[in-house]
MARDRENRO-351251 format. One record per residue (C-alpha): residue number from 1; x, y, z. Coordinates in pm, 1 decimal, decimal comma, m for minus. Example, Ala and Ser with C-alpha at 12.3 -4.5 7.8 and 13.67 -1.06 7.14 Angstrom:
% residues 2
+-----+----------+----------+----------+
: pos :       xx :       yy :       zz :
+-----+----------+----------+----------+
:   1 :   1230,0 :   m450,0 :    780,0 :
:   2 :   1367,0 :   m106,0 :    714,0 :
+-----+----------+----------+----------+
***
This chain:
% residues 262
+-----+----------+----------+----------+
: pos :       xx :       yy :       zz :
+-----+----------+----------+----------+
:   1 :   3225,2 :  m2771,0 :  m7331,7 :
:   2 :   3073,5 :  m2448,8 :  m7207,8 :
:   3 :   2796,9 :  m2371,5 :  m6982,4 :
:   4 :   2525,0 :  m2237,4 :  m7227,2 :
:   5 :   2206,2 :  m2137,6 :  m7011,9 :
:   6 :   2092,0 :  m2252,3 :  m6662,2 :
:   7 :   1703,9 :  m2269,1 :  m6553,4 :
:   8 :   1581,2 :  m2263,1 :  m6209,4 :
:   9 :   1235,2 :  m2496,8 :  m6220,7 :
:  10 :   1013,5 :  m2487,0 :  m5894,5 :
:  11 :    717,1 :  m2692,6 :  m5883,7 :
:  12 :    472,7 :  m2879,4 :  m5668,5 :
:  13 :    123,6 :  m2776,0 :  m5564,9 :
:  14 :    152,3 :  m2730,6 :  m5169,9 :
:  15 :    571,5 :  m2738,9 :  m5181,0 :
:  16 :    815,2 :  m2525,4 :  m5336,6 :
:  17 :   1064,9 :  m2824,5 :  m5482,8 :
:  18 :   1329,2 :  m2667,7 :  m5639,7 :
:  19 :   1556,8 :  m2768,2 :  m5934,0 :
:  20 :   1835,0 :  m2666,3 :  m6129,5 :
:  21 :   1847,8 :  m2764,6 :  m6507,7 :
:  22 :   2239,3 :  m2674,8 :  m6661,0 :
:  23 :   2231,1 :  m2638,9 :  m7001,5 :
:  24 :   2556,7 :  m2694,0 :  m7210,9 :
:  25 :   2664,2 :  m2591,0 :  m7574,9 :
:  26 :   2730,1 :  m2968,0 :  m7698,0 :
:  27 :   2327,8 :  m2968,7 :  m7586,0 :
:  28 :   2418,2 :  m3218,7 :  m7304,3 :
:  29 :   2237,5 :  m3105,9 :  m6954,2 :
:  30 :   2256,8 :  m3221,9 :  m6588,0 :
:  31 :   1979,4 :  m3134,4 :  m6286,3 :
:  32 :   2046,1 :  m3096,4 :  m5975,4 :
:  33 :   1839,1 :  m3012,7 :  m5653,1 :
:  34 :   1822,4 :  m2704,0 :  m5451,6 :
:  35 :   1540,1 :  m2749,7 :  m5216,0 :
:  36 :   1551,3 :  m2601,6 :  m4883,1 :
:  37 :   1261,4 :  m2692,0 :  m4667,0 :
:  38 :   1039,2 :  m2373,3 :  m4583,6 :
:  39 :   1320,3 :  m2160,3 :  m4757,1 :
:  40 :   1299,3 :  m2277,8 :  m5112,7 :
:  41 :   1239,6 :  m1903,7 :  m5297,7 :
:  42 :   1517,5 :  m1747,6 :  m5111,8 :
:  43 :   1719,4 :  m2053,1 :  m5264,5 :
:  44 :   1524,9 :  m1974,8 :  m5643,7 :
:  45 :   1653,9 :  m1614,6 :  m5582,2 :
:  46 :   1987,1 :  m1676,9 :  m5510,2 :
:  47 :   2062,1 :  m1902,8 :  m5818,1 :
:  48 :   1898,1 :  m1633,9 :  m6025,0 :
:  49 :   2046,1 :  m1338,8 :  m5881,9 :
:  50 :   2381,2 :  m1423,3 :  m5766,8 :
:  51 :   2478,4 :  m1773,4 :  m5951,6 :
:  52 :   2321,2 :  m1831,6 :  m6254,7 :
:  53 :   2504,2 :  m1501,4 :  m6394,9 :
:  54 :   2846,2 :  m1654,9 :  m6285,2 :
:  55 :   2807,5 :  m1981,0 :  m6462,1 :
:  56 :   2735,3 :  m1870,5 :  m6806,9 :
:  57 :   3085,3 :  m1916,6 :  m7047,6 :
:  58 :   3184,0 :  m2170,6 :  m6778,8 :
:  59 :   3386,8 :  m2479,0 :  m6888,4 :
:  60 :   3141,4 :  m2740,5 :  m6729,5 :
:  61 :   3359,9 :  m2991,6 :  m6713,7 :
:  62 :   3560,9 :  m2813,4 :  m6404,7 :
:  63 :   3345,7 :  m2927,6 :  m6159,5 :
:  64 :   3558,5 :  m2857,4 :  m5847,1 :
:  65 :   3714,4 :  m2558,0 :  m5975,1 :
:  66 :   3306,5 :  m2427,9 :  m6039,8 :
:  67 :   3230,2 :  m2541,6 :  m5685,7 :
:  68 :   3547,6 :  m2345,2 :  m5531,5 :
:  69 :   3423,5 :  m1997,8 :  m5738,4 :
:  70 :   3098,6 :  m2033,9 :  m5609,6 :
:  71 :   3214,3 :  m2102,0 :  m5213,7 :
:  72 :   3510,8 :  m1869,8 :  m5176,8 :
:  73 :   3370,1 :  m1590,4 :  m5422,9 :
:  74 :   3149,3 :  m1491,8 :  m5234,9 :
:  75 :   3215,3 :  m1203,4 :  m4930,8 :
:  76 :   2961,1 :  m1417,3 :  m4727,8 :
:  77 :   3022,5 :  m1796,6 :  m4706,7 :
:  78 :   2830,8 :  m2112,7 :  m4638,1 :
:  79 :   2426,4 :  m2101,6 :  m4475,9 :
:  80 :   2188,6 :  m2317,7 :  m4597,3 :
:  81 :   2072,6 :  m2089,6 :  m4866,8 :
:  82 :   2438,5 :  m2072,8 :  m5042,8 :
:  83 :   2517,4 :  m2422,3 :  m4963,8 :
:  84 :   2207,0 :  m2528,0 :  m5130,3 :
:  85 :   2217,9 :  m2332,3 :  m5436,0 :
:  86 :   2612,3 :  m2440,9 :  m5458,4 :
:  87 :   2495,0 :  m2829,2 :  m5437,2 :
:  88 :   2232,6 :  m2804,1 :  m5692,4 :
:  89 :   2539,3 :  m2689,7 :  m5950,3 :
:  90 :   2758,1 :  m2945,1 :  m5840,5 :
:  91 :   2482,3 :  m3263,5 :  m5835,5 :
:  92 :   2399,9 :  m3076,0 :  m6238,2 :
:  93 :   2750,5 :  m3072,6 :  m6339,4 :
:  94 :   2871,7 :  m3413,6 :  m6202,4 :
:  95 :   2511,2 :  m3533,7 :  m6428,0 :
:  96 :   2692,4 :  m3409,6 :  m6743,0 :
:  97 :   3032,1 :  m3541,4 :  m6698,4 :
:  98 :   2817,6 :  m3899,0 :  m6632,5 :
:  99 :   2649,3 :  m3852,9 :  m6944,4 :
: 100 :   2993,3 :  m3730,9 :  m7106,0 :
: 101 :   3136,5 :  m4056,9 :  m7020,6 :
: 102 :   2799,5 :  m4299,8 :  m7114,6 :
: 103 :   2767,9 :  m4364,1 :  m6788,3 :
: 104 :   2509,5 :  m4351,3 :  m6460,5 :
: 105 :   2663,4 :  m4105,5 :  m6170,0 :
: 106 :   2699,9 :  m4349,6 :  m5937,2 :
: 107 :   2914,1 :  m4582,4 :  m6152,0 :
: 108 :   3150,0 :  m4303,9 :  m6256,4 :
: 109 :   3186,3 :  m4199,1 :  m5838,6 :
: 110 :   3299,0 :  m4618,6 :  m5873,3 :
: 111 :   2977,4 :  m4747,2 :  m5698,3 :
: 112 :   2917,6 :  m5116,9 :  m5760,7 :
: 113 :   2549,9 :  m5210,1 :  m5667,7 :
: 114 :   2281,0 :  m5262,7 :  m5873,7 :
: 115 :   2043,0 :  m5149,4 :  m5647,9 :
: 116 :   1974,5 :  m5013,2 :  m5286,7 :
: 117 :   1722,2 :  m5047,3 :  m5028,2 :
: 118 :   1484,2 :  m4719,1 :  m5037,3 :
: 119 :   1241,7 :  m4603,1 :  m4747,6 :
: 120 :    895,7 :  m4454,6 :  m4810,6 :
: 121 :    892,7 :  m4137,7 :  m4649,0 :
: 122 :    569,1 :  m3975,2 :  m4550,1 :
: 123 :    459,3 :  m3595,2 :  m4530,6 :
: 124 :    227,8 :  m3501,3 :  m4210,2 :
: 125 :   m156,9 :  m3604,7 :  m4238,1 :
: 126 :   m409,2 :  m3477,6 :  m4010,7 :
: 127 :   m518,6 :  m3830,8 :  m3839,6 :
: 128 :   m371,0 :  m4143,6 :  m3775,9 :
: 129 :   m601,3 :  m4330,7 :  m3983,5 :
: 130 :   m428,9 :  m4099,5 :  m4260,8 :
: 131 :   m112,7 :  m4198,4 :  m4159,6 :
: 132 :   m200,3 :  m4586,2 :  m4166,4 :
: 133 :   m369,7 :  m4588,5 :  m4473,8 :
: 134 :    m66,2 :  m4416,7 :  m4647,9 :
: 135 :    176,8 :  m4707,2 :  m4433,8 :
: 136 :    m53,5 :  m4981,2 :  m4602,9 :
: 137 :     25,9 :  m4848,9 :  m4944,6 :
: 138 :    365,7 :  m4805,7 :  m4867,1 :
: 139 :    360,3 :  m5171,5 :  m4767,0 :
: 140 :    216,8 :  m5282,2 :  m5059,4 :
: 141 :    478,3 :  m5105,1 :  m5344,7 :
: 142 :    742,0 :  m5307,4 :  m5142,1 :
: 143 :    838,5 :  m5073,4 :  m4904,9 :
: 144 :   1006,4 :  m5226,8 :  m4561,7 :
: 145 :   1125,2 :  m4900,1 :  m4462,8 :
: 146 :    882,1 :  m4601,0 :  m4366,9 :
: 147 :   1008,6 :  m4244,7 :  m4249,5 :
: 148 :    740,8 :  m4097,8 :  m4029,4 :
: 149 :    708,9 :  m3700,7 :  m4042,5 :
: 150 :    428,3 :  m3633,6 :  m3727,2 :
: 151 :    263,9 :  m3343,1 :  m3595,8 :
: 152 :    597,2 :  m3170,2 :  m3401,3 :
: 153 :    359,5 :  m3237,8 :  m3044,1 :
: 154 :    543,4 :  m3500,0 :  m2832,1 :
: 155 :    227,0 :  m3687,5 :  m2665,2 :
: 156 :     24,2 :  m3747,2 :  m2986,5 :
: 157 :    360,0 :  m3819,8 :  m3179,1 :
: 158 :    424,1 :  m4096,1 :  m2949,5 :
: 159 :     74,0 :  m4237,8 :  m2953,3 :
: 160 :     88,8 :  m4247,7 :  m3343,6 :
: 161 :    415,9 :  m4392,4 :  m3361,3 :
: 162 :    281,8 :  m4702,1 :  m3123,7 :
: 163 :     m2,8 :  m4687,4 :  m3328,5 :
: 164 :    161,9 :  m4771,4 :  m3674,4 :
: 165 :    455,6 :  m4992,7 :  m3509,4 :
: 166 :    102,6 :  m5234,9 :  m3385,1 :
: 167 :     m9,9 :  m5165,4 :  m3733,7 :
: 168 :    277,3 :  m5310,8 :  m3959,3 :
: 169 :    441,9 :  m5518,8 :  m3691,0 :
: 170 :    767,7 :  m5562,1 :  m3558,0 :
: 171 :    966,6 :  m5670,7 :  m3927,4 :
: 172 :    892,6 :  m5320,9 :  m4013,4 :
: 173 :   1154,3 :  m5111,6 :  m3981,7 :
: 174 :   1047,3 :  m4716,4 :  m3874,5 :
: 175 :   1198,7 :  m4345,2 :  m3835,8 :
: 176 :   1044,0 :  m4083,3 :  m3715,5 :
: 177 :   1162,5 :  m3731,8 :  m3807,3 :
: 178 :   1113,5 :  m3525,9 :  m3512,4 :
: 179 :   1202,9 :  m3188,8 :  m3638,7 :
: 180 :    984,2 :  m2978,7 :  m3442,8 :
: 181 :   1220,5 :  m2812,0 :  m3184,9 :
: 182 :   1141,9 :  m3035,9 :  m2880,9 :
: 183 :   1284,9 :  m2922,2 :  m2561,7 :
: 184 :   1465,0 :  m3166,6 :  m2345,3 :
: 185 :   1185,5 :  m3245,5 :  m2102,5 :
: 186 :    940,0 :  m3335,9 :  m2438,1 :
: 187 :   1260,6 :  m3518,9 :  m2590,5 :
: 188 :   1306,3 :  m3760,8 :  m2281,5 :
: 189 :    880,6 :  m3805,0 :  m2278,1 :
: 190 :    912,7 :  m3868,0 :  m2617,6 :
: 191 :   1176,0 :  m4131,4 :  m2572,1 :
: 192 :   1029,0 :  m4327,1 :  m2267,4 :
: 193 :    644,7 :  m4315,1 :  m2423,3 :
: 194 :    793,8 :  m4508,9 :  m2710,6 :
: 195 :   1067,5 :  m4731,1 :  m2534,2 :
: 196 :    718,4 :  m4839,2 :  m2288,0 :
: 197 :    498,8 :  m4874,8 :  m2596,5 :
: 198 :    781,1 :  m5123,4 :  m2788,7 :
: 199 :    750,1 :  m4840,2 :  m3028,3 :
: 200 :   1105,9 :  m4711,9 :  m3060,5 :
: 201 :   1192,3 :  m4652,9 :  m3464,4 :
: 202 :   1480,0 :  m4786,4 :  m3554,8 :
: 203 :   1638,9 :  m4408,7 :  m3616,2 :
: 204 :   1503,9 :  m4048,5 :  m3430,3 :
: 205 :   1567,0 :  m3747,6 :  m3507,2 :
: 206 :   1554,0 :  m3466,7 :  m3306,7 :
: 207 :   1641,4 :  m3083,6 :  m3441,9 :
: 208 :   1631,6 :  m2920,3 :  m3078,1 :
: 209 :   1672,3 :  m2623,9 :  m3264,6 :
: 210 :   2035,7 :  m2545,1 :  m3238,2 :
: 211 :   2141,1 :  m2798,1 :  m3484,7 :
: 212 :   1961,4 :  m3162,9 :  m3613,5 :
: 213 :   2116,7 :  m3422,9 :  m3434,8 :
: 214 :   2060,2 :  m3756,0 :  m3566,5 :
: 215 :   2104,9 :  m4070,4 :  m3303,6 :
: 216 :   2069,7 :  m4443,9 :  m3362,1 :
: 217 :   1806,6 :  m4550,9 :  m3073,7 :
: 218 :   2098,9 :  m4753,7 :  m2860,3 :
: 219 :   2245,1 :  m4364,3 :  m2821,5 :
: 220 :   2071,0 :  m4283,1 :  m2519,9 :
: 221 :   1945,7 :  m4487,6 :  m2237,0 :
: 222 :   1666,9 :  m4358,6 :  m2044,3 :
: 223 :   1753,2 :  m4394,7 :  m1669,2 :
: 224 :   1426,3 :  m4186,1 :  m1483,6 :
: 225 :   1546,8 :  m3989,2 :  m1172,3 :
: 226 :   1147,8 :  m4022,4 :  m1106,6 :
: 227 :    973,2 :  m4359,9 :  m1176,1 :
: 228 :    653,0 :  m4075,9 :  m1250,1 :
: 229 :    866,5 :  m3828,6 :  m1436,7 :
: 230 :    784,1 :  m3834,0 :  m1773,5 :
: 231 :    832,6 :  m3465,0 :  m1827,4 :
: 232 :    647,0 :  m3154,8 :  m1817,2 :
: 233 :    494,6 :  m3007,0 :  m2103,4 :
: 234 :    632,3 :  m2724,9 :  m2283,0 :
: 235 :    657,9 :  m2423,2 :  m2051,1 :
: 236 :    644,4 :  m2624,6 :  m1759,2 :
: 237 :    977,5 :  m2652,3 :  m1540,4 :
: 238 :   1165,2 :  m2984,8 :  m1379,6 :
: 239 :   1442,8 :  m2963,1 :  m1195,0 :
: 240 :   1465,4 :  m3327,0 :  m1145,4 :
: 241 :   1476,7 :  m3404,1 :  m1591,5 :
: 242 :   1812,6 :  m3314,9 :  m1627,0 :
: 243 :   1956,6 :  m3665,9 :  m1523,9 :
: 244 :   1719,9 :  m3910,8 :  m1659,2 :
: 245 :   1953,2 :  m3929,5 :  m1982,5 :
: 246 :   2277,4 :  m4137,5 :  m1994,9 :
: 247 :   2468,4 :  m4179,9 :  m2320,7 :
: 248 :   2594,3 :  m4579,1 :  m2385,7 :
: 249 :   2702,5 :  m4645,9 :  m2721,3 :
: 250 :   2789,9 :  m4399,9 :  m2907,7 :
: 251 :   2612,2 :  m4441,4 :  m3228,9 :
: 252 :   2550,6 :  m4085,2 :  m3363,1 :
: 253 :   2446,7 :  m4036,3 :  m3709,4 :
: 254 :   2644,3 :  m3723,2 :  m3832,6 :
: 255 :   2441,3 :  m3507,0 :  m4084,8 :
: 256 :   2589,2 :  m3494,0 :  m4428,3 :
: 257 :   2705,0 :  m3184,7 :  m4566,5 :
: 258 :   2511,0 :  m3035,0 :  m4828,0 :
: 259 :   2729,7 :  m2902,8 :  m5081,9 :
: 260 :   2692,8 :  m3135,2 :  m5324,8 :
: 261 :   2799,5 :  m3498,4 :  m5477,6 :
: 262 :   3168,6 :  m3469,8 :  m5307,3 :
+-----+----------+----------+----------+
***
């Protein structure tokens, strides 16, 4: 079974979402995703350029053996941009063996459920009336899980996260997706406005910008060196922030690697 033709589709008014469509000669196909957030095209280019080319002839049904080409072919390994174009052939080639076998994915990977828990995850409104009409409709589809993507400012991203966790309640489970390079000083104000408010999401995370790190709430315990401290705004200085975090449980949340199904 040969690798026929591969499309790269990108769609979505607003958002570059970017997908992969492999096309076989049996006429069996597999999709697989290559977005990169705020670097889709560079992704779309890649494929075209560089992978797409490569994959053509290809016996589809050597998934790993694809996968290893594609990583150690190249003079310049791994980055987001290669890792994502690399995943998006994997996830589209591990769709055609399912469909080879008669068969969903996850069954032929030997998963068992019938169904998993899903979480409603939000993109960033301008207003928090926005944000808690979109959490009501969430509600009402069945949700129990919302993902909260704010504003990237640590005051009103704490205000709207005790806003919403007084609007659905406390059976509600929340994560906010602080990805907006916080400093330390806005991380800890972040974390104390919320721990006061009985706010705290059941999962934060924090890109600092030198890597996401993704902590389960009982990670850090906020001990203040300064019963007033709760930290300077960006561009400001404190000398006395540096010790009002102590780590407790260790329950970090490693980010998966993106290169695919395995």
């Amino acid at each position: 079974m040969k690798i026929q033709s591969a499309k790269v589709i990108v769609t979505c008014p607003g958002r570059n979402f970017v997908t992969l469509k492999i096309v076989t000669d049996q006429g069996l196909y597999g999709i697989g995703d290559a977005t990169l957030n705020g670097r889709e095209l560079a992704v779309v280019s890649y494929l075209n350029d560089h992978v797409i080319p490569c994959l053509i002839g290809r016996d589809a049904r050597r998934i790993e053996d694809t996968w290893q080409y594609l990583y150690r072919g190249a003079y310049w390994r791994r980055g987001p941009v290669t890792m994502s174009a690399i995943a998006a052939v994997d996830t589209a080639l591990w769709d055609i063996k399912a469909k080879m076998a008669g068969m969903p994915l996850y069954q032929l990977l030997g998963g068992y459920r019938d169904k998993i828990e899903a979480y409603a995850s939000t993109v960033t409104y301008s207003s928090t009336k926005e944000f808690l009409d979109v959490a009501d409709q969430c509600l009402a589809r069945g949700f129990r899980v919302i993902k909260l993507h704010a504003w990237g400012d640590a005051r009103k991203d704490a205000a709207l996260c005790q806003a919403l966790r007084k609007h659905v309640g406390p059976d509600i489970a929340l994560m906010y997706d602080g990805s907006a390079g916080f400093d330390p000083y806005e991380s800890l104000y972040l974390g104390r406005a919320l721990e006061e408010g009985s706010a705290l999401p059941d999962l934060v995370v924090i890109d600092g910008g030198r890597g996401q790190l993704n902590v389960g709430v009982q990670a850090l315990q906020v001990v203040p060196a300064d019963p007033q401290f709760l930290g300077p705004r960006r561009g400001e200085t404190a000398n006395h922030g540096a010790k009002a975090l102590r780590p407790v449980r260790a329950q970090a949340v490693h980010e998966p690697r993106h290169d695919g199904v395995c």
